[in-house]
N, C-alpha and C positions, 0 to 999 in steps of 0.2 A: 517492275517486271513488264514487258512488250504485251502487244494483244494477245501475241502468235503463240508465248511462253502458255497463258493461259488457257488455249483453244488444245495446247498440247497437253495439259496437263489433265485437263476433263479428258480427251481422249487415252491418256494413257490408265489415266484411274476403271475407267469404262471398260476398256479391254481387259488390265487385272480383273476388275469384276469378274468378265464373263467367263474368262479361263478359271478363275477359282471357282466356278460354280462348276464347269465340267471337274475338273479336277475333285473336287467335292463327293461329285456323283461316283466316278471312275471306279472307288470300292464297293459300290453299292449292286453294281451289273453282275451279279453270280450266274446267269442264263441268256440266254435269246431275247424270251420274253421280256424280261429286263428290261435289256440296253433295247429291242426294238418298240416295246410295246408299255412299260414302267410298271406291270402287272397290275394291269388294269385300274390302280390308284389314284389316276388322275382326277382333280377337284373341278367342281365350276367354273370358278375364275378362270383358271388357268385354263383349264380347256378351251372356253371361250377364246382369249386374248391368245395362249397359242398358237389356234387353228388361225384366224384371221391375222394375227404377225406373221405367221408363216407363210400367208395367201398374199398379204398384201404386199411383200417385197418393194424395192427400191423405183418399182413402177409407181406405184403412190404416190410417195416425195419428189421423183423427178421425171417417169417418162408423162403421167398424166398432169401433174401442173404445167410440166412443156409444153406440152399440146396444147392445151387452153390455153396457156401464155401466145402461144402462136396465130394461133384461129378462133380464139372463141369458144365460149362454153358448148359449142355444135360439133369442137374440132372431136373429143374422146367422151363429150358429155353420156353420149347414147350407150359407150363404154362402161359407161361409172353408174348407169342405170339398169344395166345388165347386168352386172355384177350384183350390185344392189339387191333385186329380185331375185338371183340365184344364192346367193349368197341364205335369203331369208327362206327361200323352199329348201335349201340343201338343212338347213338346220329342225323345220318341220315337218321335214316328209322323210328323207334320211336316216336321220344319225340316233334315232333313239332304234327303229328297227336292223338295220344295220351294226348300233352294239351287241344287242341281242340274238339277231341268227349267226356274228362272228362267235361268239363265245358258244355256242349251242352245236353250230358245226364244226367239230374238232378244235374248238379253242381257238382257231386264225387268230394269227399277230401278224399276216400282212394282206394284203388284199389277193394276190396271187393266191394265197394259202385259201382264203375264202372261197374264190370260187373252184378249187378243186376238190374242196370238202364240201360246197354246197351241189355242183351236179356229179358227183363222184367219180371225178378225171382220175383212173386208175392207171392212165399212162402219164400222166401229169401234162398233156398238152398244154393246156390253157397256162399252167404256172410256165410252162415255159416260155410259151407266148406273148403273157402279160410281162412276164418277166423281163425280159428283150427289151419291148415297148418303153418300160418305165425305165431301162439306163439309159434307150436312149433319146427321148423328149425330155430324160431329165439334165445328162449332160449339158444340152442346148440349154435350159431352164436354169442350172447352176450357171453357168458363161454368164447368161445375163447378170445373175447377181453381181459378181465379179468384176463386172465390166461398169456397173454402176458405183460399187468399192473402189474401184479405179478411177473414174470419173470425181468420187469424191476427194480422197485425199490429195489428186492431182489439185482439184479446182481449193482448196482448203488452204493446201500446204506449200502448192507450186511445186508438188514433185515433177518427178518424168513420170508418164500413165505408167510406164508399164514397171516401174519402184514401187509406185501408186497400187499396182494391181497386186505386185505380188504379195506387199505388208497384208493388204485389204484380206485376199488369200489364205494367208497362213494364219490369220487368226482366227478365222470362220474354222479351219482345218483342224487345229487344234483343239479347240476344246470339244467340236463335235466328236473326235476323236476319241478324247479321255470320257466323255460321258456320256454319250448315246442320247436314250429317247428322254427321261426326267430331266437332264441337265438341258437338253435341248427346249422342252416345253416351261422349266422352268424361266430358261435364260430371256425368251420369245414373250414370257407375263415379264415380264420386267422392259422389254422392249416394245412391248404395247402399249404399256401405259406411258413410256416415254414419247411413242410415236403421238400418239393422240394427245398429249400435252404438247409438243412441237407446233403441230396442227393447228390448233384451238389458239394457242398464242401470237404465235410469230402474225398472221394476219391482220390480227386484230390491234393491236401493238401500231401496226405499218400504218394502218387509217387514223390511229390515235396521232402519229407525226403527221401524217396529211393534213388531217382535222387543224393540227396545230398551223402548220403552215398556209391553211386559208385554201388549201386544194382539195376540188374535189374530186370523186371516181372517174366521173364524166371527163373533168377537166382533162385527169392524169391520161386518160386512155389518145386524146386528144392529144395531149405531148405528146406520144408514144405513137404517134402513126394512125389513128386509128381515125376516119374523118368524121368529122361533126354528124353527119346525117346519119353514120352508120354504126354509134356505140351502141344504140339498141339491140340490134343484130349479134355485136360480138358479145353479152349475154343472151341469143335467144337462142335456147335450145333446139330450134326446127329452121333456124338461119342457112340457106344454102344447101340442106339434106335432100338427099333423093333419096328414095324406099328402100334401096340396096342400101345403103349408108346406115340405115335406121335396122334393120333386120342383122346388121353385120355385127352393129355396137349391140344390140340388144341378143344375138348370139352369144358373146362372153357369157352371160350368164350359165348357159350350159354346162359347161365346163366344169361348175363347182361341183356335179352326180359324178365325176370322176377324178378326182385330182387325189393322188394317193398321199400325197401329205395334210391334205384337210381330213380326209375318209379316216384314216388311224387314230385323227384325235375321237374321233365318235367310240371309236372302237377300244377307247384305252378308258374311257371315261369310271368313274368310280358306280353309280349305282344313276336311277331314273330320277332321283330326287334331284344329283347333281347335274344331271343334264338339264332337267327342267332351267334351272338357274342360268347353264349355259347359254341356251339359247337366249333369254332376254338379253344378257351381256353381251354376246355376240353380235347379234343382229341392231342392239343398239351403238356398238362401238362402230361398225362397219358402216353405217349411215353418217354418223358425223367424222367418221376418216375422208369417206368419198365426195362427201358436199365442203370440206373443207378443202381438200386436195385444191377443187373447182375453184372454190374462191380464193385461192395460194397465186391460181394461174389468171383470176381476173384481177384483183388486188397488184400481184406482182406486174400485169401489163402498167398499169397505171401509177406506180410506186417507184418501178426502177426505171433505169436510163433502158432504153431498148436497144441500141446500139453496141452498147454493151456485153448487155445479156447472149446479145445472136453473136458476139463474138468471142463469148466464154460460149454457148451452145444453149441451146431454151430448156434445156433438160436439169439445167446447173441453176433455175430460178429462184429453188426454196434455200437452195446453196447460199447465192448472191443476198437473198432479202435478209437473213439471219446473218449473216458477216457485215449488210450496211445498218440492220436496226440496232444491233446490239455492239457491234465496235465501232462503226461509224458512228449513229446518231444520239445514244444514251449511253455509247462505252461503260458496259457491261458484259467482258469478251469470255470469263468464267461460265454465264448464261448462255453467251452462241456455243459455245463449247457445250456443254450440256445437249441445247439442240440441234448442232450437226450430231452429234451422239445417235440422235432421233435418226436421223437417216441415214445411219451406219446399223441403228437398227434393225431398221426395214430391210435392208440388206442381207444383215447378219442371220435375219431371223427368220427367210425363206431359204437362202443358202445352206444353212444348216441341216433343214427338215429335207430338202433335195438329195446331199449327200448321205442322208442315214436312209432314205426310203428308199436309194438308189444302192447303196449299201446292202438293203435286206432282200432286194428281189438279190443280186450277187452270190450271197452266201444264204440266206437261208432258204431262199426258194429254189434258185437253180442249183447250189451245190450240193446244201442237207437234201433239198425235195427231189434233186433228180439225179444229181452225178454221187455222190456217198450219202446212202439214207442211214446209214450208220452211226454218221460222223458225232462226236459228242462236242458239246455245249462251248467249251473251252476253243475247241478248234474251228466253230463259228463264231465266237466272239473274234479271236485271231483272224479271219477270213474279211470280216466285217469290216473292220480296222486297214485291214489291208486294200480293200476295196473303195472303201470312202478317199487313201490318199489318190489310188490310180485316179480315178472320177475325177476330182481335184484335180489334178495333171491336166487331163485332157479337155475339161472346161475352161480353164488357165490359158490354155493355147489359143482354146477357141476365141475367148477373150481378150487374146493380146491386142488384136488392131483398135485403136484408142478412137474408128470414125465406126466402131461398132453400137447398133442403135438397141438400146437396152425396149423401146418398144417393140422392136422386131422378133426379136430373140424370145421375148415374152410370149408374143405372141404363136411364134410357130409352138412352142411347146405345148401352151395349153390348149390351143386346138388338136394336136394329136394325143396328146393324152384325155381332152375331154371327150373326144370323140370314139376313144377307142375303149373306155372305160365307162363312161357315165350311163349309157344306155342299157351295158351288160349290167351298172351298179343295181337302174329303178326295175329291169325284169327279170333280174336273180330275187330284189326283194319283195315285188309285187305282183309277178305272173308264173303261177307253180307251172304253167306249162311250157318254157323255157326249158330246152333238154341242153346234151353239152357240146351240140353239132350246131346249136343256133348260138350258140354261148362262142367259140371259135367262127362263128360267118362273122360274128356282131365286132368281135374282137378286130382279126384282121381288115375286116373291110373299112372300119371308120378311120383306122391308121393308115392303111395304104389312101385313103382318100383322100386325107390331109396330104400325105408326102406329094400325090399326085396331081392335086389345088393348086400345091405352095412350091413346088421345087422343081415338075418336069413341064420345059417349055413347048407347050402344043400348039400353040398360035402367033406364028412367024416370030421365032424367039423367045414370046414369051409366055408367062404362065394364065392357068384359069384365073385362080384368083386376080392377079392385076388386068387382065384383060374383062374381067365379068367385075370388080368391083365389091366380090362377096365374100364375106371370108369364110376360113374352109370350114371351119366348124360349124358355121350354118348348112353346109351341106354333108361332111362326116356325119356329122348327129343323127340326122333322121336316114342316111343312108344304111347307120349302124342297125339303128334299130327296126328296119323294115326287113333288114337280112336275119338280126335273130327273130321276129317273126316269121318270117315265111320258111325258114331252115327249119325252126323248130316245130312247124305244125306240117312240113314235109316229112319229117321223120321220126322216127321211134318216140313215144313216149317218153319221159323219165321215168325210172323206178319206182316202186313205190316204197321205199326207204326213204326216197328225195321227195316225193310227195307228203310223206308222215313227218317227215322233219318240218317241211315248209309250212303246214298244218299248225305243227306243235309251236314254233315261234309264232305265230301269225295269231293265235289263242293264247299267249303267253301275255302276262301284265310284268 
């Protein structure tokens, strides 16, 4: 049997997998809550490994070992340190208060829904608002997936991209489909643990054949372009950084106080005992994803042909090292099959949480919460389904051009969404006097901020952010949250209904 026979055979076993796990679930969605939220059963583990497979997507495996592969641990390092940091406040300052005032304020099963039961939007502004926001930073945010689904099976299989995209596509579409929120968190523990076994291995494997071959790190970087004098540098984390650079990468952090499919795993969690757990798993898995991602892209400079690499794309590096360790050098192509798996993973298992979180602002918030509040259960389960394929569709599109930069795409999204959510997340959960006209400044301003950073060209052609070097979310962020400050101590009070509430969780064990 050929390598290739093998490589397809783990991918095709993989895929059954994950479809019969949706398919599994499919009878189990009787509600909303259900198929959006899993009523509230979710365990440690999984929560854990969820939330962070969900977060991590295919930027992990391919757009940040690219990077490093390119420039140096200076090129996304300050990125992967950002994260880092946010990733481990979003899990201790968050996500246990945040289960708690969503279940306490009308039960929320999506973040829209929260904050219109926590300052009591009786016109439903804000769910409309948020709602908007989250199709569409998450459209853009699904594309990326997709585009890196493409980029895989292309670089894999030698499809055409856009064959590439569309398989990549319709299997993410599917099962999300059949099974909502459980089959979705389910499918994401099972693709975490793959991911981080990828990770962990495939590097260390690479050095074991160096090792053998009598080469070392230094050596290989030195093959690869990289001159004698100056390997040092292409590990040193503060190599060639200027402040802007370091402020930019360590903004990503931000991001994690709003990102509506990390936010619901907190909110779905089963009790406080399970969250405790969560967080150590979490915050421990997400350190040794990102320090490994790192040395994927130092390892692979020094490991692989770099000529190469730049002419399959630097993005395709964890790609190339797992198809030359494992069918080229120890022919073992059952094992690369396994972990390309890993970064169909990472893929599969942001894509997924995009489409159902994008799905539920669709039909539950905008249609049950503002356009039919009537509507029953059945006909937002219907609405949901129907909503995840459009979305699908139109990220599909977005994702056709095969010279699309899956860091790019990453990136505008989670700066609008962390910008336009995160600030309203920490002063809905920690300042009772946040009312729901600062809750609206906070909202719209950090979104249009980003749109107006990243997209309208103010400086002969081009934009702030490439002209100023900063990214937008370092400036959304605190722009959001100085507007729900000052709006909210400009104006009315909140109730004191919204202040007893905020009380009673805030008192509550």
């Amino acid at each position: 049997m050929s390598d290739t026979i093998w490589v397809i055979v783990a991918f095709v076993l993989y895929i059954l997998m994950m479809v019969g796990v949706g398919a599994a679930y499919s009878k189990k969605n009787v509600n909303s809550e259900d198929y959006f939220l899993g009523g509230r059963k979710l365990g440690g583990f999984v929560a854990a490994l969820s939330a962070q497979a969900s977060d991590m997507s295919g930027w992990l495996l391919m757009g940040l070992p690219g990077a490093i592969f390119l420039t140096g641990v200076s090129g996304d390092g300050w990125i992967a340190l950002g994260l880092l940091i946010g990733t481990a406040l979003n899990w201790i300052i968050v996500a246990s208060p945040l289960r708690k005032y969503t279940e306490k304020a009308g039960n929320s099963v999506t973040l829209p829904m929260f904050f219109e039961n926590r300052f009591e939007d009786k016109k439903r502004t804000l769910m409309t608002i948020s709602s908007v926001i989250i199709a569409f930073f998450f459209i853009v945010y699904t594309a990326s997936a997709f585009a890196s689904g493409g980029k895989l099976f292309s670089s894999v299989f030698g499809l055409d991209y856009t064959a590439a995209l569309t398989i990549g596509a319709i299997v993410i579409l599917l099962y999300t489909f059949l099974g909502g929120f459980m089959a979705v968190c389910t499918t994401d523990f099972i693709q975490g643990t793959l991911m981080i076994i990828g990770l962990l291995a495939v590097p260390v494997v690479a050095l074991v054949i160096m090792g053998g071959e009598g080469l070392s790190v230094t050596e290989g970087l030195v093959a690869n372009g990289i001159p004698e004098g100056e390997t040092g540098n292409f590990i040193n984390l503060f190599a060639g950084k200027k402040a802007t650079d370091i402020i930019s990468g360590l903004a990503w952090g931000l991001g994690y106080f709003g990102m509506p499919h990390i936010l619901v795993r907190f909110m779905a969690v089963k009790n406080e005992k399970e969250m405790t757990k969560s967080k150590v798993v979490a915050i421990s898995w997400v350190t040794l994803s990102l320090v490994f991602a790192c040395v994927i892209g130092v390892v692979g400079r020094a490991f692989m042909n770099y000529d190469e690499i730049m002419e399959a794309g630097s993005e395709r590096v964890f790609i190339e090292m797992i198809k030359r360790v494992f069918i080229s050098d120890i022919h073992i192509p059952l094992i690369a099959g396994v972990f390309l798996c890993g970064i169909l993973a990472a893929i599969m298992s942001t894509a997924d949480s995009q489409l159902l979180v994008s799905a539920s602002a669709i039909a539950e918030d905008i249609y049950k919460g503002v356009i039919k509040k009537d509507a029953d259960d059945k006909k937002v389960l219907r609405l949901s389904r129907i909503a995840i394929v459009v979305i699908a569709v139109v990220a599909y599109v977005i994702a056709l051009d095969p010279n699309s930069s899956v860091m790019t795409l990453v990136s505008d999204a989670w700066a609008g969404l962390g910008a336009a959510f995160g600030p309203l997340v920490l002063m809905a959960l920690f300042w009772k006097r946040t009312n729901l006209a600062g809750a609206i400044a906070g909202l719209v301003s950090g979104a249009l901020t980003v749109i107006l950073w990243d997209y309208i060209p103010f400086v002969s052609g081009a934009t702030l952010g490439s002209t100023t070097g900063l990214y937008s979310l370092a400036i959304g962020f605190p722009v959001s949250l100085i507007c729900i400050v000052i709006v909210s101590l400009a104006t009315k009070e909140p109730s004191q209904a919204v202040v007893k509430l905020f009380e009673e969780v805030k008192q509550s064990k």
